[in-house]
N, C-alpha and C positions, 0 to 999 in steps of 0.2 A: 610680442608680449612676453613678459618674466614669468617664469610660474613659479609657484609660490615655494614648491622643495627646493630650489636654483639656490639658494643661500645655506641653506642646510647641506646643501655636497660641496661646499666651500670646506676648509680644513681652518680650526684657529690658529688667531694671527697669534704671534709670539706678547702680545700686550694683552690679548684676551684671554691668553695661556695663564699671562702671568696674575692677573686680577681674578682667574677664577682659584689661583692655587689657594692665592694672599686670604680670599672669602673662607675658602675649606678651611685653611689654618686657626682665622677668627673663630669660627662654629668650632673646633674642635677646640681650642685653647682652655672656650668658655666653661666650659665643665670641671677641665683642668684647676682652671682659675676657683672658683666655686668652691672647689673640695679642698684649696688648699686655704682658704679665709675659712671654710669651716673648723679647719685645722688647726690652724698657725692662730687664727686670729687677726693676723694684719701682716701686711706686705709692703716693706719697705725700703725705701735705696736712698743715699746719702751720695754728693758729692760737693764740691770747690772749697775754696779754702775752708781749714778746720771742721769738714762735712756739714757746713753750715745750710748748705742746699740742700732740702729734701723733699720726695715725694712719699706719700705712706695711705694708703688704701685700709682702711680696718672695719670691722664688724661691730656696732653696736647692739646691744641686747642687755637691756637694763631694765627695769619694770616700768620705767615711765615712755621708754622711746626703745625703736627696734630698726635698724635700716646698715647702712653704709654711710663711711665717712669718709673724706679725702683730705689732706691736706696739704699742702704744699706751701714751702717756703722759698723764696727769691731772695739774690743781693738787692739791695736799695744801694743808691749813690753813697761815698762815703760823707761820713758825720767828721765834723772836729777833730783833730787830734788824731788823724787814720784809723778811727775806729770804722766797724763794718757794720752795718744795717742791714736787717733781713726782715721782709717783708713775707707774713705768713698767713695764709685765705684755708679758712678750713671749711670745706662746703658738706651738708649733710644730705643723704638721702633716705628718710624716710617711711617705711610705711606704716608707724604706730609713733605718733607725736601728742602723748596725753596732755603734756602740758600746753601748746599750740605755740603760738608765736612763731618769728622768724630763728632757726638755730644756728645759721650759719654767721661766722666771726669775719674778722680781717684784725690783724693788730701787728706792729712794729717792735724790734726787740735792736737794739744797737751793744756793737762786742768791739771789745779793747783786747788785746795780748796783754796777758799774764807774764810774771819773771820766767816761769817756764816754758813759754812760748805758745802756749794755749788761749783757748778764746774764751770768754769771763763777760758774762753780761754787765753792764758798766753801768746803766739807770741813762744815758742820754735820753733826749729829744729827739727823733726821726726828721731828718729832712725833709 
């Protein structure tokens, strides 16, 4: 028979080493994280062609609604003419929604180059 300390005088495996660092880092980030939306306001990273790609975390705090918001935008397949579509979902989290309904969006925006090589919302139709 096993008795029950037998597993506790084992030493962790290097995979249990590594998922307990990864948890400590999440808990500790969070605070981090927190005080800098208190701060800043919103946090956010751009990237792929013409920083069309984004993610952005921000702090709502308005008189009718109060929470966090996310958004993020994706390529869509290309449109006509090699313009670029981006597909952007902006999900809310609220815990003061005076008005009610659903807040969260989805909507499509399609970019053509400019003479200056720049990205210009153009008015297409989304794929």
């Amino acid at each position: 028979m096993i008795s029950p300390n037998a597993t506790l005088d084992k030493p962790m495996t290097p995979r249990s080493c590594a998922l307990g660092c990864l948890l400590w880092l999440m808990v500790m980030a969070t605070p981090a994280l927190i005080f800098y939306l208190a701060v800043q306001g919103e946090l956010d990273w751009r990237r792929g062609p013409g920083n069309l790609e984004e993610d952005r975390l921000f702090v709502i705090n308005e008189s009718g609604a109060a929470g966090v918001g996310y958004l993020a935008s994706r390529l869509a397949d290309e449109a006509a003419d090699g313009a670029i579509c981006v597909h952007t979902t902006v999900t809310y989290f609220l815990w003061r929604n005076d008005e009610g309904g659903e807040p969260n969006a989805r909507y499509c925006t399609c970019y053509s180059r400019n003479a200056a090589g720049e990205y210009e919302p153009n008015g297409q139709v989304c794929p």
